[in-house]
Each structure stands twice: as C-alpha cells, then as structure tokens.
N, C-alpha and C positions, 0 to 999 in steps of 0.2 A: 381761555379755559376757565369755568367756574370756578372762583377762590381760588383761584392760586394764586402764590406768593412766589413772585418771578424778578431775580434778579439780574441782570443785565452788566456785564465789566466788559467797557470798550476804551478806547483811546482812538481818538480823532487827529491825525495829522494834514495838514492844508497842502493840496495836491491841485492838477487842473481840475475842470470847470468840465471833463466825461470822466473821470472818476467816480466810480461805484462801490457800494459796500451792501453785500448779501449777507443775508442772516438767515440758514440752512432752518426748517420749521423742525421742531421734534421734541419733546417731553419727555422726560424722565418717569418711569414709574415713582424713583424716593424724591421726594422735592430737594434741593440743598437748600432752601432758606429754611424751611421747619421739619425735615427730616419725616417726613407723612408720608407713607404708602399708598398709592390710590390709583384708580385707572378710569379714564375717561372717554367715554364712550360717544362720539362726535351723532351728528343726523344721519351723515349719510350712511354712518355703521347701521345707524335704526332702521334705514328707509330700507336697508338689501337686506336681512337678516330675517328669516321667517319666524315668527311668531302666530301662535295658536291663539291665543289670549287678547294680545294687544295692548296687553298693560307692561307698562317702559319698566316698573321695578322689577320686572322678570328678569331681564338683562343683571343681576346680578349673578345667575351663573356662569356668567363669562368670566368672571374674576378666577384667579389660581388657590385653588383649596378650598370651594363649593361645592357641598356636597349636597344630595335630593334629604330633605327632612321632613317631610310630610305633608302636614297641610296649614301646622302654625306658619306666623311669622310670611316670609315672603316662599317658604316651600324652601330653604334654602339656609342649612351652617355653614360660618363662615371661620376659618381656623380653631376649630374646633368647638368654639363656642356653640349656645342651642340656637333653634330657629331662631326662638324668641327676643332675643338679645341684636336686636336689629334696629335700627332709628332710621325713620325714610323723613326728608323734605321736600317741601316743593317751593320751588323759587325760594330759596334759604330758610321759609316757616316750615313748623311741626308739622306733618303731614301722616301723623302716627293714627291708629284704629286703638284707643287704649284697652279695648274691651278686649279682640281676637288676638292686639300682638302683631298687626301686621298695615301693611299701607291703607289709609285711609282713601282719598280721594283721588280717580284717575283719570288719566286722561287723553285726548288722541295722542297717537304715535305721532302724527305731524305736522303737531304742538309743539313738541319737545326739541329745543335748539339742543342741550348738553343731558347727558346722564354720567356723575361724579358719582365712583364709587371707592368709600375710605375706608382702609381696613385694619392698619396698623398706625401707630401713633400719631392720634388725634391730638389736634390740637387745643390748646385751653377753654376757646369758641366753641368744642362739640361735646357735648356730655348726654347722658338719659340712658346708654346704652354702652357695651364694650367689644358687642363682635363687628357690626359694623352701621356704616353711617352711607345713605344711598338718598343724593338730592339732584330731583329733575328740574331742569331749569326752561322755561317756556321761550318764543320766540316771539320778538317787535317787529312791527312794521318798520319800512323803510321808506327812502325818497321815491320809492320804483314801486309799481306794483307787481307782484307776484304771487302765485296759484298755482294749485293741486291736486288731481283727483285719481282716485284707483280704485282699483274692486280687486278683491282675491275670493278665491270660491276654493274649498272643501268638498268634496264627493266621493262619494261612495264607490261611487262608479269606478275608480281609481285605484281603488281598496280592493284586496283579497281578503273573502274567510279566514275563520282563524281555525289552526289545526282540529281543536277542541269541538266547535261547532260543526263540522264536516265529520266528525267521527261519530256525532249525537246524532247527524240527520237536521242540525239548525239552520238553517236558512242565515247568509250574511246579512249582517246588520245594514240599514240605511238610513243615511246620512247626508246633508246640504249645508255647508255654510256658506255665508255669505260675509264677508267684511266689506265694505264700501265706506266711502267719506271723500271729503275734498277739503282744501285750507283758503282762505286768501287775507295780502295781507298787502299795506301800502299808506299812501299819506291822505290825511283828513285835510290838514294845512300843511306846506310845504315846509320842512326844518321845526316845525315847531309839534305838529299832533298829527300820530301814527297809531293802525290800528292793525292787529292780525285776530284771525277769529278760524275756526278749527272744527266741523262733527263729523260724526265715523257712527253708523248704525253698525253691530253687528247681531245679523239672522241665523240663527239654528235650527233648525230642524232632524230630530235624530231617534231614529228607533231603533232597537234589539230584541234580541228575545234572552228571557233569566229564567236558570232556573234554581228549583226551591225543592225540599223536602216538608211533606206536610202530611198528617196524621190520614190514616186510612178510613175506608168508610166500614171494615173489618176492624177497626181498634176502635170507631166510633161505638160500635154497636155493642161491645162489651165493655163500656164506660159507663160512668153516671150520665143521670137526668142531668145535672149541673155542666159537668163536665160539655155536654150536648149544645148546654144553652150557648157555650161560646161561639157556636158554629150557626147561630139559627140566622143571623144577621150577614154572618159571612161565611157563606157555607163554603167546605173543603172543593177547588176546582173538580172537572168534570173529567179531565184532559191528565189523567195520570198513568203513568209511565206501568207496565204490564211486566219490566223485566228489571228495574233500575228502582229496590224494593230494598230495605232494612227487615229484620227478622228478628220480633223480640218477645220472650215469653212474658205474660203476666196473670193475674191473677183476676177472672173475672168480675166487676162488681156487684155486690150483695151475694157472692158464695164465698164459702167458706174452703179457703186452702190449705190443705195439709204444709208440713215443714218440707217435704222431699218434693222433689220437681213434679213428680205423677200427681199428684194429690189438687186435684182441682186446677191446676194452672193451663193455659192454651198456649199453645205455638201460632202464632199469627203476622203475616208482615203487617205491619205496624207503621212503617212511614213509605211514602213515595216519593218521588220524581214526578213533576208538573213542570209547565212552562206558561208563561208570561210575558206578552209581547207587548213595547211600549216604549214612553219617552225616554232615553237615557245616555249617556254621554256615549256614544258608540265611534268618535274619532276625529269628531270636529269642535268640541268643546260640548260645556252642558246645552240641551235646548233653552234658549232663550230669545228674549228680548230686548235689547239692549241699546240706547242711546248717549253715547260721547259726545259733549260738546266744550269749547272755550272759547271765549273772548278775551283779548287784552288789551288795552290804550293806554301811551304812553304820550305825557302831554309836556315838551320841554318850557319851562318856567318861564329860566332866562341860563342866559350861561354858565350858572352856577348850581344850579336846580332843575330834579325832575321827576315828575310822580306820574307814578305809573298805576291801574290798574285792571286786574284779572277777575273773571269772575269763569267757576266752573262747575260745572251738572255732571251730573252719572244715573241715568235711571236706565233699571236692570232688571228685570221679570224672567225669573228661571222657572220654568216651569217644573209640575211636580214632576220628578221624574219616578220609575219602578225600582220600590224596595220590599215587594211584599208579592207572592201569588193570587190577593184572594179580589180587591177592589181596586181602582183606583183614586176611590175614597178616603182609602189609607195613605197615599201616597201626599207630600208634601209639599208644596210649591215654597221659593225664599224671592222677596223684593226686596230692592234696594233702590234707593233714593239720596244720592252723596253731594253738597253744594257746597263750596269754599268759594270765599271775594278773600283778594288780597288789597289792600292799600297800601303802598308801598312811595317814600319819600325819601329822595337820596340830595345831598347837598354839601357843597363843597364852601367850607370857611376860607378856607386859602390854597395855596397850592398844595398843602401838602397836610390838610387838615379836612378830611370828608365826615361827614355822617352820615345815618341811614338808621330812617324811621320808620315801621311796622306797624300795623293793625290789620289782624285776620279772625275772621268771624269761617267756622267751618261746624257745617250741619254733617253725621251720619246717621242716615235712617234704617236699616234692615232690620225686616219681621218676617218671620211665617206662621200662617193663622195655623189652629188647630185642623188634626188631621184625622176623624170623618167631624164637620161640623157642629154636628153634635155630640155631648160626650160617650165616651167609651172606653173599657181598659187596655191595660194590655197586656201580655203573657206569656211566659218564659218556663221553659224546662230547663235548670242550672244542671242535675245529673244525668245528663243522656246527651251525648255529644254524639254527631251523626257523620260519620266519614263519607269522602267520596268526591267525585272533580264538582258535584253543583253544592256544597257547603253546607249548611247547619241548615236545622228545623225552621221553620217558621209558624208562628201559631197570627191569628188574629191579634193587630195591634195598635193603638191608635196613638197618635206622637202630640202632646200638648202644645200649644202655643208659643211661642217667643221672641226676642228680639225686642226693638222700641229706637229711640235717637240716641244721641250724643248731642250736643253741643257744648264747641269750644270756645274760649275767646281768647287771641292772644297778643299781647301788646311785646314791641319789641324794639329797644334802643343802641343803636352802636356805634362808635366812633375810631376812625382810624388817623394816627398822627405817623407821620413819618420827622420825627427830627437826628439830625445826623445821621450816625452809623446803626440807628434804633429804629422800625419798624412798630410802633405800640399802637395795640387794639385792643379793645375794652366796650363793656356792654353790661344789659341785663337785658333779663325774659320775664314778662308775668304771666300763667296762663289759668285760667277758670275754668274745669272743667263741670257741666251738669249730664249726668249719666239718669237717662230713665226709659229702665228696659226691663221686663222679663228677661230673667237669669236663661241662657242655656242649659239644659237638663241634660244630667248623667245618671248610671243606673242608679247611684244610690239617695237622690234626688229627685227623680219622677214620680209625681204622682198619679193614683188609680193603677200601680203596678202589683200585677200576681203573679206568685213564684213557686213553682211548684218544684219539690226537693230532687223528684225521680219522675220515671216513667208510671210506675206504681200510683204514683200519686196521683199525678194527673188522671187513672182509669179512674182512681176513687174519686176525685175532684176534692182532693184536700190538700188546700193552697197552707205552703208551709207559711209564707207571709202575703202581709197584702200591704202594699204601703199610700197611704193618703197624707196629703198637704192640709192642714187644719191652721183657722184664723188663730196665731200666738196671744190676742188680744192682749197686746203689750208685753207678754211675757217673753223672759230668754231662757237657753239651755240650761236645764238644771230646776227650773221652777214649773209647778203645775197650775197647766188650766182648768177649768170648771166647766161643766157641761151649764150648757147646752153648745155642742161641737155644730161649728160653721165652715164652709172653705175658705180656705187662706185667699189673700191677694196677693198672686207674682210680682207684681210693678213694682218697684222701688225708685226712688227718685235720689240717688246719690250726689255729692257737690263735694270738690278736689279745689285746692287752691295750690300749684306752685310756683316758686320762685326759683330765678339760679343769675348771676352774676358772675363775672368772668374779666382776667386780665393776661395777656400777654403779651411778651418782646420777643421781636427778632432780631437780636444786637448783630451785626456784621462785625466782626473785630479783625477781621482779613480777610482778602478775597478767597483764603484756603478754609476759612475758621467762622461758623457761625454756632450762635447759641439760642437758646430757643426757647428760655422761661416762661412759664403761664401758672397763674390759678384759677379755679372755676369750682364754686359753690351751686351745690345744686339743695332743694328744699322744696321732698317730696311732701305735701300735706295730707294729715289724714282723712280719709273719706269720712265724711258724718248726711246724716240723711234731716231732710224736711220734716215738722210736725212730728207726732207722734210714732211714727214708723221704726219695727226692732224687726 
C-alpha cells in the first residue's frame, strides 16, 4: 500500500520442514505506526466503480465525511474544511492546479495502481494543506506482459425526460458518450527495463434545449434608439413563448410621465420565454474532446538502484457549450493542454538506509478565447429579478478572454533510516512556480460591462455604470493616470519560489507503544512579477 508505515511483530519457532505461517491480508483505516487516518482505494476498486469523469481524484468521495462543494477544489469538503483546502499528488510529486485550487494533471483510470487518501493526522512529510492529502500512484511493467481494453458508452436512449421538460412540451435531451482506451505493459529487458503505457479518448456529444427570459419586441419598441442598438447584432429570438410572459409597467421613452401610474405609463409584457437548443452537459458529461494518455519505464540499475520514469498528456477541447438565447457566437469554448514527466531515483545505502530523488517538470495550459471574436459588451439589469422555472433575463453578452500556462518545476530529496527501535525520515521540496495567465473574470472585474439600475433605465438606455479595464501605465491603486486612456493588458506573468523541509520519527518503544514526532517548515514565497508589470 502507498507510504505506509507497516510494522510486523512475529516470533519464529523451528518446527518441521510442512510447517506454515499465514499472514490474513487487511489494513487498518488508523495506521499504529504514525497514528494517520486514510483509506486506500486499490485498481480493482477503480476498474468496477462507475465513473462519469474518469478522473481517479474523483474517488475522493468515497471517504466518510465528503460532502458535494461545488466546483473548487476537487468538488469535494473533507471534515468540514473548504473545497479548497485539499493537496492532490501524483506518484508522491505536487500535482496541485495552484491557480483553480484543484488537481492539476490526469490521467487514465488504468494507470492508476493505488488511490491514498489522507485525511486525519498527517504526517511531518505532508503539508501545503489541512483538509486532506489524495496521491495517485501509477503502475510498472512486469516480467509478463499484460493488457487492456474497454469502451463504456452513455446514451440517451437509456435516459428519460425530466419532469420539467415534459410539462414545457421540451423535447429530451441527446446525449452519446463514449469512453474507450486500452493499457499495456511488460519487460523491455528481462529483470532489468520495464515499460507500462496507458490512453483513454473520451467522446461527448450532447444536446439540450435552455430556456431564457429576454426583452420583448413590445418593450423594444418603447425604448431608446440606444437601448435598440444592443439588439441590432444580436437581435431578440423569433421563437417566444405567447403565454409564459413577465408584465411590467414603465414609462415610455421621450414622454413625459406624470407621478401617479395613469399619467403616461404603459402596461406591457416586457420579457418572454424563448428556447435554445444546443451543446450542453445534458448527462454524459460536458461535450468534448478529450485525449488521456501515460507512459512509464522503470529501468533497474543494479541491486541497489532504480529510476524510473513517467511522462503524461491531457488534451481536452470542451466545446462551447449554451449559456445565452441569442448566438452561438456568445457561447464559449475552454482547452486544455496538461503535460507532467516525472524522474524519479530511488537507492538504497544499506539495508536499512534508502533514499529517493525527484525532479518534475509539469506544464498547465487552459484558455478560452474571447466570446464573439470580435469585441462586444455585455449587459445586466441588477434591479429587476425575473421569477419563474426558466431563471433570470438575459440580455446580449460577450465573455472576454482568459486563462494561459503554468509551469512548475520541482526538485525533491528524501531519506529514510530505519536504526533500532526509530523509524527516521527526513527531506526537503524546492518548487518554482511561473504563472502567465489572464486573470479569471468576476463581475466586478470584467471589462466593457454595462449595468443598468432598473427596468426604467434600460427603456431610457441610461446605464448607471459602465466598467472598462485601462492601461495603469505603471500606476497602482490610489494614484492617477493621464490621458491619453489605452486598454489594459490581462497577461501577467507571475514567479513563486517555495521551499519546505521536514523531519520525522517513528520511535517503537513497545510493541503496545509508539510515538510519532515530526517537524515540517514550509515557506510560501511571495508572488512578484517580470519587468515593469503592476
């Protein structure tokens, strides 16, 4: 079982020559040498166990006191702690996403010899995080060759309507997925170079139908010219609902309305009911595109040595999928492009003196371009919440740009001594992170956004704010720039240096009695950026 710290009390008496001794298999959730909590999740748990996803750190819901948390972290708190407060490894390296908070690089399901998941007192060795620690460990060839292939399929066909759609007259969703892959793995050289290698496409295909509330052609017409122009590009659908209608009085523009309700105002539905049929997660996952692959070779030295290493891909093309009535111009597609090599050197000084040497180089890519090509704003009514089973308004709105790499680099040294009744292990991590990405964009961060207060306002086309991103030319918060006003540039190019160093014992002081000391410094560093950049 991954890291564990397993100790063995027997006594050997000299008997005949069919004399046997069985040793019953079975693990403890609390370890008795270091007192850790954790539960281990073997292949053949992974191989039977359905999954939607296909990514191994999912299987952290199987642990006792995982709760669904969103969409941080791995979707998942763990004794009460947040998503976020989660450290994933792979094959013992950092395998963290530092930007989203969640697992960085994945990989096939049948890849994966072990899934360790730690959730109560870690030991001196793990630190960066406190809810929990979830490291997948990959599998070597052998002297034998061996192979594997499956396909599982998703459909629609299989699926019933959902209540909600059947009472609108919506048509169910359709849906294909496809997971497929195969493994193989065996010897290069007999006893000495072993290779296993791993891909797994998985296909989506998946439509629905959304729907939206969007401004009438009845509220268009007693608006502004301005107001109008938002619609000239993306004009209001064709396809609106005749009975499934908002009713809201306002004030025509360019007349003049008295204070009392008669006095110039109109009764008019004002927003509708539309439908939109299109890419969207309807029950096999998002549509995409999706290619899983890993390699690993393990090359034994000599008797006392052996390096092994991995190298793994993840390119992923999510199509855009429907978040809007009017184009699917609007709509945004996300890629990803994820590549980790490990080098990995383990060697043993004496019997009971091992070490184990690290170096990982691990790339993440994901961006989604801007969403229509060219630019455009976008637009919100903050006072006028619109009830109802299909959700809020929607006006015309175009999503900017984001995402970019990561690259990590991380060096990694450890040593284990066992003398006498002491278990000691001891290490250090160096890791280098370079971060150059467009920021993720929240509302009060996006630029070319207009915000109109009320309903009212929108007739008049008097946007209470408008918020643009402007070049700071050097400037920070609190100091003024000079015109002439330019657009900012999102990219930033970040650079992280930490360090962390760690000691621990497993003293045995009786076979009823052990102790369990460790300390572990960690040393986040602060982010500072390239050149001129504030």
């Amino acid at each position: 079982h991954v890291q564990d710290v397993i100790g063995l009390n027997f006594s050997m008496q000299p008997g005949s020559t069919i004399a046997s001794i069985t040793q019953e298999e079975g693990v403890p959730l609390v370890q008795a040498e270091t007192g850790m909590q954790s539960t281990t999740v073997n292949q053949l748990v992974i191989t039977h166990l359905p999954s939607l996803t296909r990514n191994p750190y999912d299987f952290v819901a199987l642990s006792a006191g995982a709760a669904p948390a969103g969409t941080r972290g791995a979707g998942f708190a763990l004794n009460g702690q947040r998503a976020e407060s989660g450290s994933f490894l792979l094959d013992g390296s950092d395998n963290n996403d530092p930007y989203n908070s969640g697992p960085g690089q994945i990989v096939p399901l049948d890849v994966v010899e072990e899934y360790r998941l730690m959730t109560h007192n870690f030991t001196a060795e793990y630190g960066r995080n406190t809810g929990f620690i979830a490291n997948v460990v990959t599998k070597s060839g052998t002297n034998d060759f061996h192979g594997a292939a499956y396909y599982f399929n998703r459909n629609s066909a299989l699926a019933a309507n959902t209540y909600e759609n059947n009472a609108r007259g919506i048509p169910p969703p359709v849906f294909n997925g496809h997971q497929l892959g195969g493994a193989v793995g065996g010897p290069i050289l007999r006893d000495k170079v072993f290779f296993y290698a791993a891909v797994e496409p998985i296909l989506v295909r998946s439509s629905a139908t959304l729907s939206y509330y969007v401004p009438t052609p009845e509220l268009l017409a007693v608006s502004s010219a301005g107001t109008n122009a938002m619609f000239r590009r993306f004009p209001v659908p064709s396809n609106l609902s005749q009975t499934d209608v908002s009713i809201r009085t306002v004030c025509p523009f360019g007349r003049f309305c008295g204070s009392t309700i008669n006095s110039g105002f109109v009764t008019i539905p004002a927003f509708a009911s539309t439908t939109r049929t299109g890419p969207v997660d309807a029950g096999a996952g998002v549509p995409q595109d999706t290619q899983l692959w890993t390699g690993r070779l393990d090359y034994t030295l000599n008797e006392r040595s052996t390096l092994n290493v991995r190298y793994a891909f993840q390119d992923a093309n999510q199509f855009a999928t429907v978040t809007q009535p009017y184009s699917a111009e609007l709509d945004q597609p996300f890629n990803v492009q994820n590549q980790n090599i490990t080098l990995n050197l383990t060697h043993f000084l004496s019997g009971n003196f091992f070490t184990e040497s690290r170096a990982v180089f691990s790339r993440l890519f994901q961006q989604s371009p801007a969403a229509p090509a060219t630019e455009f704003p976008s637009f919100t009514i903050t006072g006028d919440t619109i009830s109802g089973s299909t959700g809020s308004l929607s006006l015309p709105s175009a999503r900017n740009a984001f995402g970019g790499s990561q690259n990590i680099y991380q060096f990694y040294q450890g040593a284990n001594w066992i003398r006498g009744t002491h278990n000691l292990k001891f290490g250090w991590q160096y890791e280098h992170l370079r971060d150059s990405r467009v920021p993720t964009e929240v509302s009060f961060t996006r630029s070319n956004q207009g915000e109109f207060r009320d309903l009212q306002g929108f007739v008049d086309g008097f946007l209470t704010s408008y918020q643009l991103s402007l070049d700071p030319k050097g400037k920070v918060p609190g100091q003024l720039i000079q015109p002439p006003f330019g657009p900012s540039v999102s990219l930033r190019h970040y650079r992280f240096n930490d360090m962390a160093g760690f000691f621990q014992d497993s003293w045995k002081i009786s076979p009823l009695l052990t102790l369990s000391p460790g300390l572990c410094y960690e040393y986040f560093g602060a982010g500072h950026r390239t050149g001129n950049e504030k």
